[in-house]
N, C-alpha and C positions, 0 to 999 in steps of 0.2 A: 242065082249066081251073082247078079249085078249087086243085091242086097247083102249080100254077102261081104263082096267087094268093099262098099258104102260103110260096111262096119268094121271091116277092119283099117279103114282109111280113117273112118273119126276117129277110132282107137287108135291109133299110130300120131294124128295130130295133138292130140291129148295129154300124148305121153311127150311128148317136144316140149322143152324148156321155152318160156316166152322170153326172149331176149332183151325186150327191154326192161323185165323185172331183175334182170341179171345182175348181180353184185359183184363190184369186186375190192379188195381189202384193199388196193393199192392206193397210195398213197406216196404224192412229192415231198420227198423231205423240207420242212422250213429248214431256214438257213438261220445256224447259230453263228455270228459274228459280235465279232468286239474291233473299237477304233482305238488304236496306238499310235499315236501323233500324228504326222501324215498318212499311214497306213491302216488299209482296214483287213484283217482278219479272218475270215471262212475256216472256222474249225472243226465243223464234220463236211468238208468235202470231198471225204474219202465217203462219206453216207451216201452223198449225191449222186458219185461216180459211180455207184456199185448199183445205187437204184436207179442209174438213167441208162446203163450197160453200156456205156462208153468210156474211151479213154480218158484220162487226165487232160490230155493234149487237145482233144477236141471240145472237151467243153472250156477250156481257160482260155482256146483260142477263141470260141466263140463270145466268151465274155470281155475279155479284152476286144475284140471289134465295138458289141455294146454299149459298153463301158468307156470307151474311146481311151484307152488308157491302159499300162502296161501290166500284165500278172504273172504273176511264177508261184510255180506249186513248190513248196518247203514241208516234207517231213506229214505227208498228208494235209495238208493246210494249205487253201489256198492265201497269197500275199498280197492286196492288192494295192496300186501304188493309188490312193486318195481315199478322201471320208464318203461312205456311202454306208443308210442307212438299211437295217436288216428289210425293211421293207420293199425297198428299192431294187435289190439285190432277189428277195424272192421274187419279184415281176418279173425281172431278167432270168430267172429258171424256170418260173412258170413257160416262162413265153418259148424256152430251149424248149421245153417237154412238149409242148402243144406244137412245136412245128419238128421237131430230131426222135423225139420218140414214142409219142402217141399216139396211136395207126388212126387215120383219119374212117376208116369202116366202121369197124369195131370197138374202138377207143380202149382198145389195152395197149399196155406197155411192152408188147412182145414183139420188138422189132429190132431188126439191124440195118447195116448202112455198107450198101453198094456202091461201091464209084460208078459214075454215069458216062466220066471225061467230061472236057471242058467246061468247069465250072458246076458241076450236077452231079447230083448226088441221086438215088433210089430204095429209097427207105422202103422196104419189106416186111411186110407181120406174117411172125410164125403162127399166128390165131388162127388167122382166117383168110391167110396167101393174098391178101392187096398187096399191089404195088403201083408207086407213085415215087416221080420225078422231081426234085425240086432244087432250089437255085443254090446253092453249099454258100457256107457262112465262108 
């Protein structure tokens, strides 16, 4: 019986995905921008928003704090008021993604955003149910 047991338990661990061979296709979108005299451009920001599952509103607000400087979304585009290089720009999304929407467990992008109150926020993954508390932009 215990033999028994034993083999169908290695059989069952066998069959389990090893998770950290785990792939996954996802990918942060780079950021296509162009500079119009004072202004700099974000022209698939609508790619952004849809791959980071948040609003418009919270990622421009997040980047305007960043960016110490003011943005407005126009017509899927974001606006922003100074010259900032596409590289620059991607660290500042990079760094949105790594702390607003990629579950720090599991490291996918299947999360949303709980209000906590005062200043806090709780970011949830539909992967693998973590949740965690952190300081809202």
């Amino acid at each position: 019986m215990a033999d028994e047991y034993s083999e169908l338990l290695d059989r069952a661990f066998k069959s389990l995905p090893n998770l950290s061979e785990e792939k996954t296709d996802f990918k942060i979108p780079r950021v296509d921008s162009i500079i119009q005299g004072s202004k700099t451009i974000v022209r698939n920001f609508s790619e952004i928003v849809k791959a980071a599952r948040r609003s418009e509103a919270e990622i421009s607000k997040y980047l305007t704090k960043e960016l110490a400087t003011p943005v407005e979304v126009s017509d899927q585009r974001l606006v922003i008021s100074g010259r900032f290089s596409s590289e620059a720009l991607d660290e500042k999304i990079g760094k949105y993604f790594a702390t607003y929407v990629i579950c720090r467990e599991c490291h996918k992008p299947d999360t949303h955003v709980e209000s906590a109150g005062r200043g806090f926020i709780t970011i949830v993954c539909e992967a693998c149910g973590a949740r965690y508390t952190i300081k809202n932009y």
